[in-house]
C-alpha positions as MATLAB code, in Angstrom:
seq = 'XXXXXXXXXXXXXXXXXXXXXXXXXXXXXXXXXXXXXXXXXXXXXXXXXXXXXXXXXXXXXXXXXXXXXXXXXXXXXXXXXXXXXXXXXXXXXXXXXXXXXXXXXXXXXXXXXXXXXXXXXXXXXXXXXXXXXXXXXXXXXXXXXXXXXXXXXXXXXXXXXXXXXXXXXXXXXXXXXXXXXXXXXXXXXXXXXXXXXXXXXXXXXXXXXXXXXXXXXXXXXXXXXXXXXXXXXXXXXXXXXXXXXXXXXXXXXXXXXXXXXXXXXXXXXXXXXXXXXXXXXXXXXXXXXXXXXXXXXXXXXXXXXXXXXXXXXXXXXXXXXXXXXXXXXXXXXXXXXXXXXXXXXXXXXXXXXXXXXXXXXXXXXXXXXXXXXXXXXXXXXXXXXXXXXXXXXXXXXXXXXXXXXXXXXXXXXXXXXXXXXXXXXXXXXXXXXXXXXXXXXXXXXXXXXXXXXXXXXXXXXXXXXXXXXXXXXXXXXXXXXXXXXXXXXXXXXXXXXXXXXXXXXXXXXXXXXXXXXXXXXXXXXX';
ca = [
      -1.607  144.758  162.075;
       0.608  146.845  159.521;
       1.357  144.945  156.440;
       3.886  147.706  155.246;
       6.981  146.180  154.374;
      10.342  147.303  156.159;
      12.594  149.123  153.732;
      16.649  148.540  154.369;
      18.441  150.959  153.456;
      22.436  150.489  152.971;
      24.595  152.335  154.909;
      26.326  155.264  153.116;
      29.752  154.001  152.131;
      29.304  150.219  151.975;
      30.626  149.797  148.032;
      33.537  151.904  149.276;
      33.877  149.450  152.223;
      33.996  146.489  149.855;
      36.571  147.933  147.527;
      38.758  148.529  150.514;
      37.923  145.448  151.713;
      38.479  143.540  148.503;
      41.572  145.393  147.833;
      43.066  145.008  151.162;
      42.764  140.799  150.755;
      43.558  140.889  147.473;
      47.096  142.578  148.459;
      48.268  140.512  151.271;
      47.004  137.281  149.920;
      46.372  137.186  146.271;
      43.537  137.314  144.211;
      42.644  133.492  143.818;
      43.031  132.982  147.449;
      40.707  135.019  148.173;
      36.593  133.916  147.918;
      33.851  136.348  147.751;
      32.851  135.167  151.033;
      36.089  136.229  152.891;
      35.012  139.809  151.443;
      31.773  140.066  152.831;
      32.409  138.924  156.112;
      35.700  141.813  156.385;
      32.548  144.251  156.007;
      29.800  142.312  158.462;
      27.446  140.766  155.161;
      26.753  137.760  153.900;
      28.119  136.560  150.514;
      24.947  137.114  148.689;
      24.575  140.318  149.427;
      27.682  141.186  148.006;
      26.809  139.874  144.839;
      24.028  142.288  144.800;
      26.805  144.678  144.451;
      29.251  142.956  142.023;
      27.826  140.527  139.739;
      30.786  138.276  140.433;
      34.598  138.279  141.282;
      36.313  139.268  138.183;
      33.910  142.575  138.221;
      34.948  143.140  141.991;
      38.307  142.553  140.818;
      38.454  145.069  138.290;
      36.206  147.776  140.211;
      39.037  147.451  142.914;
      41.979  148.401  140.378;
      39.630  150.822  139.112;
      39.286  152.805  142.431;
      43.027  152.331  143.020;
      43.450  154.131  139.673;
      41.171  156.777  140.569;
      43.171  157.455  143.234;
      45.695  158.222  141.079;
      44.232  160.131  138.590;
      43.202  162.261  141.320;
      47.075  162.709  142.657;
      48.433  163.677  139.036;
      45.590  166.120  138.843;
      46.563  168.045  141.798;
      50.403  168.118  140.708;
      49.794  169.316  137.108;
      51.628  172.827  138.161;
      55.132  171.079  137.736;
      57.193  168.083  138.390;
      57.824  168.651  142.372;
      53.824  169.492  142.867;
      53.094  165.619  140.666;
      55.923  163.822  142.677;
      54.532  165.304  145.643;
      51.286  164.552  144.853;
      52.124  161.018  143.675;
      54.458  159.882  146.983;
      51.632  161.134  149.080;
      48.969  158.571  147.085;
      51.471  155.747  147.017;
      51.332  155.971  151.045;
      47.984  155.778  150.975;
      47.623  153.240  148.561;
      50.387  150.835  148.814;
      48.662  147.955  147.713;
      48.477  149.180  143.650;
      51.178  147.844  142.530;
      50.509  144.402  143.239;
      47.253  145.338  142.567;
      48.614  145.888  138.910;
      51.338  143.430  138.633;
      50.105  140.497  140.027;
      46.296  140.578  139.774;
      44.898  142.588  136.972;
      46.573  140.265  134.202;
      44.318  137.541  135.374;
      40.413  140.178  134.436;
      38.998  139.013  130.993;
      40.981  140.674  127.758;
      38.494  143.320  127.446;
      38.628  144.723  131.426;
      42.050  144.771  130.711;
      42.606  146.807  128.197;
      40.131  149.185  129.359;
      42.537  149.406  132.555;
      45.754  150.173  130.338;
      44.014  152.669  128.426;
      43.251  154.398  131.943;
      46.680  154.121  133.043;
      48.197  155.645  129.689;
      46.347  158.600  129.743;
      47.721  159.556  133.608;
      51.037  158.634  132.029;
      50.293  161.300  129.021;
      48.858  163.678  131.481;
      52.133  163.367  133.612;
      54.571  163.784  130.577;
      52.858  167.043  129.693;
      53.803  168.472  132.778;
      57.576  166.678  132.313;
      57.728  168.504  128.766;
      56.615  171.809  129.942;
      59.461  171.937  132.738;
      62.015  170.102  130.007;
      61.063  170.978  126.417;
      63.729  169.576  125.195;
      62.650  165.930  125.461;
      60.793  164.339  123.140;
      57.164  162.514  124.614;
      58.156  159.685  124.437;
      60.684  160.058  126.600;
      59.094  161.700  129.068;
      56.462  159.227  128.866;
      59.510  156.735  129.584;
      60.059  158.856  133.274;
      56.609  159.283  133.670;
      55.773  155.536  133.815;
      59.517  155.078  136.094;
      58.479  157.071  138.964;
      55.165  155.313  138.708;
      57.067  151.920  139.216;
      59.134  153.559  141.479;
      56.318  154.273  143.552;
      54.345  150.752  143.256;
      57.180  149.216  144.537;
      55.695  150.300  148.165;
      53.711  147.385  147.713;
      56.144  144.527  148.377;
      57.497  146.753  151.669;
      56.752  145.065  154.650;
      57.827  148.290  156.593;
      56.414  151.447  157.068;
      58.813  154.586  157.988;
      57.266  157.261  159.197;
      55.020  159.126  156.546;
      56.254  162.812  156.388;
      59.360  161.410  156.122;
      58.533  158.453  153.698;
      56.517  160.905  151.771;
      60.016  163.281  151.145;
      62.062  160.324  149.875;
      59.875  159.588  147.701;
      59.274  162.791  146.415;
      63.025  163.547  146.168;
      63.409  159.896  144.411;
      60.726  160.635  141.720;
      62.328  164.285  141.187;
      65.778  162.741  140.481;
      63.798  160.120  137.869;
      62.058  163.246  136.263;
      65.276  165.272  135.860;
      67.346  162.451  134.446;
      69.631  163.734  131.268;
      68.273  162.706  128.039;
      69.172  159.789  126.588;
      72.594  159.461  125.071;
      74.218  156.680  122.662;
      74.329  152.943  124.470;
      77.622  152.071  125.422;
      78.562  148.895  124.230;
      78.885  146.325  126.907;
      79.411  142.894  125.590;
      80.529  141.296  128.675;
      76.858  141.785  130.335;
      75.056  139.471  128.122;
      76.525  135.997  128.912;
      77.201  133.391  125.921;
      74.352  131.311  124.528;
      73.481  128.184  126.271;
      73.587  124.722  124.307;
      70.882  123.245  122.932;
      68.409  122.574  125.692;
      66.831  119.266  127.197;
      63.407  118.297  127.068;
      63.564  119.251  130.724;
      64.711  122.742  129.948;
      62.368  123.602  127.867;
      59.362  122.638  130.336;
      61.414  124.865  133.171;
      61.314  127.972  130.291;
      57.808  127.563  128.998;
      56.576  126.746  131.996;
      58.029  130.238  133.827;
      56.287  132.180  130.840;
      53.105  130.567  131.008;
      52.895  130.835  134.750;
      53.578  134.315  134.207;
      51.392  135.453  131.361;
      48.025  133.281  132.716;
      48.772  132.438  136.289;
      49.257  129.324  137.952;
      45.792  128.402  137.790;
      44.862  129.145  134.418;
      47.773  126.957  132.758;
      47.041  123.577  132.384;
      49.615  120.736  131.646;
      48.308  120.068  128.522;
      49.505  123.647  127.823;
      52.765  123.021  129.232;
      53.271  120.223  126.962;
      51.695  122.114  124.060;
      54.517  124.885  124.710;
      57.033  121.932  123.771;
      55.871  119.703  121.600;
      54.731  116.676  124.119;
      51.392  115.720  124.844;
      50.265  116.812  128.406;
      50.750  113.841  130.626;
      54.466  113.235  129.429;
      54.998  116.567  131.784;
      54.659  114.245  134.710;
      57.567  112.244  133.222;
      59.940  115.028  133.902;
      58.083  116.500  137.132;
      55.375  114.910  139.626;
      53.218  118.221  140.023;
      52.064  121.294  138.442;
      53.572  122.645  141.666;
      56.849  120.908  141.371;
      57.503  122.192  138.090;
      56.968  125.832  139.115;
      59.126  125.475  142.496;
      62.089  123.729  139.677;
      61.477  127.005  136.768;
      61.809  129.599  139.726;
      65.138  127.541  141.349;
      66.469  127.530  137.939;
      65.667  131.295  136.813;
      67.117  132.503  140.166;
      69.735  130.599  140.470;
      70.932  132.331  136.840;
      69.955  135.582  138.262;
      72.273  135.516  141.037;
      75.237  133.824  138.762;
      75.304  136.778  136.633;
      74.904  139.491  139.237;
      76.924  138.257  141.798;
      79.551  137.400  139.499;
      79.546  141.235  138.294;
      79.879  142.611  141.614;
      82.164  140.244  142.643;
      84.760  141.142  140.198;
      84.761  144.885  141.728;
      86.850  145.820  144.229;
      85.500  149.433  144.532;
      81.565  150.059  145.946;
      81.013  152.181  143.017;
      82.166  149.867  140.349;
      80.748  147.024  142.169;
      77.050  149.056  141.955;
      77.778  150.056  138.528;
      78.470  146.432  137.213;
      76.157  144.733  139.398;
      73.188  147.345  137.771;
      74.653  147.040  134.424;
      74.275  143.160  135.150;
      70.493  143.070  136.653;
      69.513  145.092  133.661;
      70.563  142.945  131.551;
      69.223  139.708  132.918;
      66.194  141.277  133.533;
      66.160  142.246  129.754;
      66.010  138.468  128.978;
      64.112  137.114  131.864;
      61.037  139.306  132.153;
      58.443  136.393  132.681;
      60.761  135.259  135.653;
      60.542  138.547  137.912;
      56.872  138.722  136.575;
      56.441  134.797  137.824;
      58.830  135.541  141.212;
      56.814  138.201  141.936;
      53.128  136.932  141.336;
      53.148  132.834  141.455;
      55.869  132.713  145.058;
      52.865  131.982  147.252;
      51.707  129.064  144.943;
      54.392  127.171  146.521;
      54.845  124.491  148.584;
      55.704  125.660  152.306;
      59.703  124.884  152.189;
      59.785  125.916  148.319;
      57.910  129.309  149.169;
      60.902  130.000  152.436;
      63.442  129.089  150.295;
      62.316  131.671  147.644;
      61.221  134.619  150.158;
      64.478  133.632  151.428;
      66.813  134.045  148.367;
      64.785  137.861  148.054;
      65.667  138.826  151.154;
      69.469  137.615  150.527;
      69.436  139.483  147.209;
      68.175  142.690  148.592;
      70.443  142.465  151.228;
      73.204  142.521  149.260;
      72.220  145.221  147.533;
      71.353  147.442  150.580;
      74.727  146.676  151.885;
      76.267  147.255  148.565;
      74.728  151.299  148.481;
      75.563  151.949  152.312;
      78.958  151.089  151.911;
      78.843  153.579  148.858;
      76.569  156.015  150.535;
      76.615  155.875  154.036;
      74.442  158.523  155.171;
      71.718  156.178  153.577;
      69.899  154.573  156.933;
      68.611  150.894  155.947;
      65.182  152.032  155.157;
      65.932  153.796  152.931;
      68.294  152.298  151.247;
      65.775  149.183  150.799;
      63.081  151.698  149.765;
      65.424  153.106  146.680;
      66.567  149.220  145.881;
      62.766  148.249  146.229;
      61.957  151.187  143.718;
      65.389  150.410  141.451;
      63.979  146.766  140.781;
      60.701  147.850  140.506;
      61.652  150.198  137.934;
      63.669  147.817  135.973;
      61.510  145.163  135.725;
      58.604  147.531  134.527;
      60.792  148.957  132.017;
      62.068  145.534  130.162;
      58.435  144.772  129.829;
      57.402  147.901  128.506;
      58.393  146.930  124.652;
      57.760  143.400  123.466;
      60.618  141.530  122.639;
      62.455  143.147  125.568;
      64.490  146.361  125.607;
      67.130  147.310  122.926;
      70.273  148.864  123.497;
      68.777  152.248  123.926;
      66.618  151.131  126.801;
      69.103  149.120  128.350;
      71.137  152.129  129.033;
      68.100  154.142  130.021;
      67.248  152.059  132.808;
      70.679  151.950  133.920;
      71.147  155.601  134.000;
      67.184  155.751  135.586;
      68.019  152.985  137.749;
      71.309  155.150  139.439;
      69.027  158.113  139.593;
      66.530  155.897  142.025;
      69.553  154.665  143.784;
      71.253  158.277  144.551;
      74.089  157.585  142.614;
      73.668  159.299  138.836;
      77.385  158.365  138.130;
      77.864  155.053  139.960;
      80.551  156.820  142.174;
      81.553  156.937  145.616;
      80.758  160.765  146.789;
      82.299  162.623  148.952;
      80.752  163.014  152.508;
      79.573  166.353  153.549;
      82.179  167.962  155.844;
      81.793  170.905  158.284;
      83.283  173.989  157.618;
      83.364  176.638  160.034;
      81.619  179.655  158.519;
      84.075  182.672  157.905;
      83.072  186.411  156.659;
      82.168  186.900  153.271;
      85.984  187.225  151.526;
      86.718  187.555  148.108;
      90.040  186.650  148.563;
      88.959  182.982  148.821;
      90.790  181.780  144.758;
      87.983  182.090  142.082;
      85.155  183.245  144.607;
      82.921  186.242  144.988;
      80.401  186.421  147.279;
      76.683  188.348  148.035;
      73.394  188.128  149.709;
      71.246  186.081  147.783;
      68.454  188.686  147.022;
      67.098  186.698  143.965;
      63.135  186.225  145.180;
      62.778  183.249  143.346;
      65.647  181.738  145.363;
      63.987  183.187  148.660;
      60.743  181.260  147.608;
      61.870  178.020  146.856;
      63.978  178.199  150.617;
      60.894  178.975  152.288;
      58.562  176.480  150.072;
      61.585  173.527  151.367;
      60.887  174.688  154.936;
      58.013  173.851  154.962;
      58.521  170.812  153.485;
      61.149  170.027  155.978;
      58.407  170.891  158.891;
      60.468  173.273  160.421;
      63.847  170.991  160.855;
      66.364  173.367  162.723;
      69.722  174.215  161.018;
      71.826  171.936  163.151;
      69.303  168.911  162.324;
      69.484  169.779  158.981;
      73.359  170.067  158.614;
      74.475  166.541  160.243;
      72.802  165.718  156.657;
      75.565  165.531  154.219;
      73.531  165.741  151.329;
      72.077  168.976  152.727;
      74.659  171.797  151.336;
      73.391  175.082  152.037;
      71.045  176.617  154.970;
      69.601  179.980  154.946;
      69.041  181.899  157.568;
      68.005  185.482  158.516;
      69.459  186.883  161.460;
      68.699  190.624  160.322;
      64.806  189.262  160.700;
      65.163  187.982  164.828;
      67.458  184.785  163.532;
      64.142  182.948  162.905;
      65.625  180.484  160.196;
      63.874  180.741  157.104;
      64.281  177.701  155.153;
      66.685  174.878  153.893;
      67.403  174.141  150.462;
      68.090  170.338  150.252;
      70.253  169.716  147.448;
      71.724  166.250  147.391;
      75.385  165.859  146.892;
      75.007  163.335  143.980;
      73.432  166.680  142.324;
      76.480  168.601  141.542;
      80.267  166.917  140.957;
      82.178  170.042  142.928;
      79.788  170.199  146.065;
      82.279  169.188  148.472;
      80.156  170.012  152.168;
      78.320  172.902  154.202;
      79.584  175.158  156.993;
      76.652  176.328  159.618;
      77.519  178.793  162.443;
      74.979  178.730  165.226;
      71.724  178.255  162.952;
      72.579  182.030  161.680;
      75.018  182.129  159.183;
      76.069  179.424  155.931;
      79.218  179.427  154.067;
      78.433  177.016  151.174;
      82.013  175.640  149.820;
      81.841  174.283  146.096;
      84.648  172.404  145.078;
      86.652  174.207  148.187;
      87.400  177.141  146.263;
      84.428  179.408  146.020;
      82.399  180.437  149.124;
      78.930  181.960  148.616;
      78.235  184.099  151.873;
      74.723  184.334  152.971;
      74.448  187.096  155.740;
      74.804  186.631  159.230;
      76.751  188.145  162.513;
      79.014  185.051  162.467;
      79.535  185.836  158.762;
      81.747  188.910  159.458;
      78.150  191.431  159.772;
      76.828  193.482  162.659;
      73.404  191.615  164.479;
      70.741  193.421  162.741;
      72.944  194.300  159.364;
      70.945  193.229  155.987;
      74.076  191.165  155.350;
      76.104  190.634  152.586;
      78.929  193.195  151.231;
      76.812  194.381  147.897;
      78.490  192.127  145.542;
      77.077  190.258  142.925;
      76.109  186.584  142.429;
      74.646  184.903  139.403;
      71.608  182.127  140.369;
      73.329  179.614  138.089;
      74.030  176.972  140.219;
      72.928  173.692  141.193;
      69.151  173.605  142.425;
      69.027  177.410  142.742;
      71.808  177.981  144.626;
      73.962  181.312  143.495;
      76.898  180.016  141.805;
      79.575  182.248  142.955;
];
């Protein structure tokens, strides 16, 4: 008889398997729902063996976030050649790892102090490595700024997380890419406007009551639910523990009460901005100018909304998930009605990524935001939304294409021969996978098409340049996928080759004059 003992060897991949694993639960159900047990058996093991892997939860916690930002690091690696390579780069790892963000948000606050800040230190230095690349496209802002952009298409991008939906990719992937673009190329900061009427008058003095509801929604949020005790609670006000439960029967009760209360305020001030609008745009504008704000002074609440809603009773978690889902509504509805090409997904995806933005930013300087910041994530918030200006834009409309005339008022016109023009049409192509001209063109935002009729009429690329981009873009003119007549602010008209465009079939196109590549997103501004 052999008395060699059996070695068992691991399948290849099983750590990987229990991060996924790990992460996966962790996402849909929270990190202290979730028992080390529940993670072994998603993989086939038994609990002990896990621990032969992670010496306890908090480590598997932490190795999970670590992994996730790995994944990261990886993206802004392979998009250090520019901003449209690392947004690129950075939608296509947010597909793939949607759960990060409440990865971050919810679950990493709750690792021991030092895991923690060995996490943020990570995370800075992708944000560093991503406002290189910002300053070496845009030298003229300073790093900290583009540190400021860096970290908003980040939470732009995390939002994914709290998306029950899931377009598909290639186009998910371009949205995104196009929304963290926008975020990058945001103006530099100017002077705050002063806007007294956002920031509502103080409240009295408050009740005992009161104070419990506010400490308790900072506590919950800072610690988590299960890491505040009521002796804490009644530390935070001056009352011994047990005198909570003269003001509320449960631990659970009081957090149901501090969320009612916190959005309740929440949708006083926001609905009451957009409700004294009578415009979409203004409505937006105020409504923005209004979240901001409250946001600005009620940090811990979206932090505690977000992280502590399934803590809940049953009826007190609907009634919350219910109040979201009202909130974003309204805010979907509000930016179709100003930009109506937006389908619903994605208009939820850019409000998703406009809260998640603002609710990063406020907590990105203790103390909450200044002035300066305020108006930052305003103006960063419009950019996520499509609307730089807050203003209603004017749809795309179809204009027949006509021959190259300079007789059009202020307008010249000439084949775009500029080969830095040719290769960005050809490098959107691609990204468009080939969409056809007519496709392409029932797309207001889309304001010029290119294509090549003296080369067979194969169509060689789109350039998709959002209206919200340039004031005078006023809509595109397409002629049987082989000529464009691109009218800005219906005076000029930029001629880009083509029979239909007054040429013979076969002709290189154009009639020799001249155009200058100053326009908008490298179009010729003739």
């Amino acid at each position: 008889m052999s008395t060699e003992r059996r070695v068992v060897r691991r399948p290849p991949g099983r750590k990987a398997q229990l991060l996924g694993a790990a992460g996966e639960l962790f996402h849909r159900r929270g990190y202290h729902r979730v028992s080390m047990a529940e993670v072994a058996a998603e993989v086939g093991i038994t609990a002990p063996a896990l621990y032969r892997h992670f010496r306890g939860k908090p480590e598997l916690l932490y190795q999970v976030v670590d992994s996730e930002l790995a994944a990261l690091r990886a993206a802004v690696g392979s998009g250090l050649a520019g901003p449209g390579e690392l947004c690129a780069a950075l939608a296509a790892a947010a597909v793939d790892h949607r759960a990060l963000g409440t990865l971050w948000q919810r679950d990493a606050r709750l690792l021991p102090a030092a895991r923690r800040a060995e996490l943020r230190r990570a995370l800075r230095a992708e944000v560093r490595s991503m406002a290189r690349v910002v300053t070496t496209a845009r030298p003229e802002l300073s790093l900290e700024e583009a540190e400021l952009l860096s970290r908003s298409v980040l939470s732009a991008y995390g939002s994914l997380s709290y998306h029950t939906f899931a377009p598909p990719r290639r186009p998910f992937e371009r949205l995104l890419a196009r929304i963290g673009a926008d975020v990058l190329a945001c103006p530099p900061a100017g002077p705050p406007e002063a806007c007294p009427a956002d920031r509502p008058a103080a409240r009295a003095a408050e009740s005992r009551r009161e104070e419990l509801l506010t400490a308790a929604v900072r506590l919950f949020h800072e610690r988590g639910f299960d890491n505040v005790s009521t002796d804490q609670l009644g530390a935070a006000v001056g009352i011994a523990g047990p005198s909570v439960y003269k003001h509320f029967g449960t631990k659970a009760e009081l957090l149901a009460a501090a969320l009612v209360r916190s959005r309740e305020r929440l949708w006083h001030e926001v609905e009451g901005a957009i409700g004294g609008c009578t415009a979409p745009g203004e409505a937006l504008a105020a409504g923005l100018r209004a979240y901001v704000g409250f946001a600005g002074r009620n940090g811990h609440y979206l932090g505690a909304m977000l992280s502590e809603t399934e803590r809940l009773a049953d009826a007190d978690r609907k009634a919350a998930i219910d109040f979201r889902r009202d909130f974003l509504r309204t805010w979907v509805g509000l930016l179709q009605q100003l930009r109506p090409e937006y389908g619903k997904a994605e208009a939820r995806i850019r409000v998703h990524a406009m809260f998640a933005l603002v609710n990063d930013g406020v907590r990105s300087r203790p103390g909450g935001p200044g002035p300066e910041l305020t108006e930052r994530l305003t103006a960063l918030g419009r950019a996520v939304l499509g609307v730089p200006d807050g203003r209603e834009r004017p749809q795309g409309r179809a204009v027949a294409a006509r021959p190259c005339d300079d007789s059009v008022p202020g307008g010249r016109c000439g084949l775009v021969q500029d080969e830095g023009v040719v290769d960005l049409v050809r490098e959107v192509a691609v990204a468009l996978d080939g969409a056809d001209a007519a496709g392409v063109a029932d797309d207001p935002r889309v304001v010029v098409l290119v294509a090549a009729p003296g080369a067979g009429g194969r169509l060689l690329g789109a350039v998709d340049v959002a209206v919200h981009a340039a004031d005078d873009v006023a809509g595109a003119g397409v002629a049987d996928h082989t000529a464009v007549g691109v009218v800005i602010g219906a005076r000029a008209v930029v001629g880009l080759g083509g029979a239909h465009a007054g040429q013979e079939e076969g002709s290189e196109g154009g009639d020799g004059g001249d155009c200058t590549n100053t326009g908008h997103g490298g179009l010729p501004a003739c």
